[in-house]
N, C-alpha and C positions, 0 to 999 in steps of 0.2 A: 464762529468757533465750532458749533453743534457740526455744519456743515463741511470743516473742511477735517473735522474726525470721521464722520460718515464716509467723506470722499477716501481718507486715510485707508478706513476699514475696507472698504471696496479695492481698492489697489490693491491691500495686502493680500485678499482672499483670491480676485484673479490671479496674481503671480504667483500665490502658493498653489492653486489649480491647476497649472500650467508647469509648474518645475519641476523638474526630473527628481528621481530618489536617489538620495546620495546611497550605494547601498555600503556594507562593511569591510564586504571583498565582492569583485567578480572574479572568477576561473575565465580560463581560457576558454573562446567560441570551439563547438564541434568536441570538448575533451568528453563530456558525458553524451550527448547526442547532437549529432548535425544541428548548425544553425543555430543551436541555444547555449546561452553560457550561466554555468548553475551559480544566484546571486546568492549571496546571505545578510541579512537585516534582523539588528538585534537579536542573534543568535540562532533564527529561523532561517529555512532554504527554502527559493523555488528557483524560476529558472525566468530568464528571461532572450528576446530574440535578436536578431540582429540590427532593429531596429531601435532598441532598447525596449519594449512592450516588454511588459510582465506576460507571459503568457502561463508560466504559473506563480500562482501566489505566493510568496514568502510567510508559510504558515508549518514547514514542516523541521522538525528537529533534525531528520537525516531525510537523503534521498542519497538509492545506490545506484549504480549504473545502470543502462537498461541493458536488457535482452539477457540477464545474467540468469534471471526464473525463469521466462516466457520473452518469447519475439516480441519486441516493440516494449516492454512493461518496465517498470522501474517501482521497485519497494520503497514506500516511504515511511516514515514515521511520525506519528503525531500524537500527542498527549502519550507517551511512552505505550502506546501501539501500531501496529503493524500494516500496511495495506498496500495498494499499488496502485499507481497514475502510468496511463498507458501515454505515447507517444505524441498524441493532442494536450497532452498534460489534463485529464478528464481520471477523476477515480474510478478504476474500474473495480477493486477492493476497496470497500471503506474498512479503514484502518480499527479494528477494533480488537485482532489478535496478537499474543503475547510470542508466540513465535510460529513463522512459516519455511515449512522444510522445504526445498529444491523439490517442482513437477518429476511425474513419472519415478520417484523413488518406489511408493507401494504399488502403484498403479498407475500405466498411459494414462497422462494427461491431469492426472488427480496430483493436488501437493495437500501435506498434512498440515494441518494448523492445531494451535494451542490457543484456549482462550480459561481464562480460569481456571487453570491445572488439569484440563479436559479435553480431547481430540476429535479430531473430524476430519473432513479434505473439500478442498474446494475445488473445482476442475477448470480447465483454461480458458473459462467463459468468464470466471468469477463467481460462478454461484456456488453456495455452499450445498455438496453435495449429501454430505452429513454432519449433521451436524455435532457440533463440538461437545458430545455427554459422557463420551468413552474416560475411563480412567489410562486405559492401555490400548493399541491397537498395534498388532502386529503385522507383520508383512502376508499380501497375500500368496498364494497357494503353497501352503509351509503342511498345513493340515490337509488339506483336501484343494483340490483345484477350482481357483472362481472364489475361495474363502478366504478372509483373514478377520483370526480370531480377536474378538474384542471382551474388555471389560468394564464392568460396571459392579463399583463396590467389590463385592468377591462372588460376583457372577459372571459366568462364562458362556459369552457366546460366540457365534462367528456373523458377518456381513458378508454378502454378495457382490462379485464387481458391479452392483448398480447401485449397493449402500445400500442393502436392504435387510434386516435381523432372518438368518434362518433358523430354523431349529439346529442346535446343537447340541454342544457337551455341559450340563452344566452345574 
């Protein structure tokens, strides 16, 4: 008896090892990017390949199309934040902000982010190139050229196109 429950358990756990995921929906193959068709399971997205692999995991609330912010990139969302998986499906943002504007709005290459009611930009490598303190930041060279004035509480100052505090107005 012991035995042929043992044997029971064993069968079950290889052919649950082995069996595909039923997902909730698949999209169409190539409709977000070549080769991959975006699945969703229990309310989460990733993507999987033509071979059926996961090649990204079903962990994200949304994922948008790529190349819409950056070549190659796709914004996703998790835990009702923001970030971006590049075209290996690999996070090149981890998702931790509240909102990311469109590259090259204030600045080549830089896009603004919000993280706790607070501003920065991170550049098209992914790093943050300032970080998220500002209460306000506005467009650069409006005041002076290479400047764009920022704040903090009801202080005023300005950053450098390299994200750096210069002396200001304040």
């Amino acid at each position: 008896m012991i035995k042929s429950i043992l044997f029971f358990l064993l069968l079950f756990s290889i052919s649950a090892l082995f069996s595909q995921t039923n997902y909730d929906k698949v999209d169409q193959f190539d409709a977000v990017k070549a080769n991959w068709a975006k699945v969703k399971l229990n309310g989460k997205y990733g993507f999987i390949d033509k071979n059926g692999i996961e090649v990204v995991k079903t962990i994200y609330e949304e994922i948008d199309q790529f190349d819409i912010y950056q070549n190659a990139w796709a914004q996703v969302k998790l835990n009702g934040k923001l970030g971006f998986i590049n075209e290996n499906g690999i996070e090149i943002v981890k998702p931790k902000y509240d909102k990311i504007d469109q590259f090259d709005i204030y600045k080549q290459g830089w896009a603004k982010v919000k993280l706790s009611g607070k501003f920065g930009f991170i550049n098209k490598n992914g790093v943050e190139i300032v970080k998220p303190i500002y209460d306000e930041i506005e467009q650069f060279d409006i005041y002076q050229n290479g400047w764009a004035r920022v704040k903090i509480k009801k202080q005023t100052n300005f950053i450098d196109k390299n994200g750096i505090e210069v002396l200001g107005a304040k």
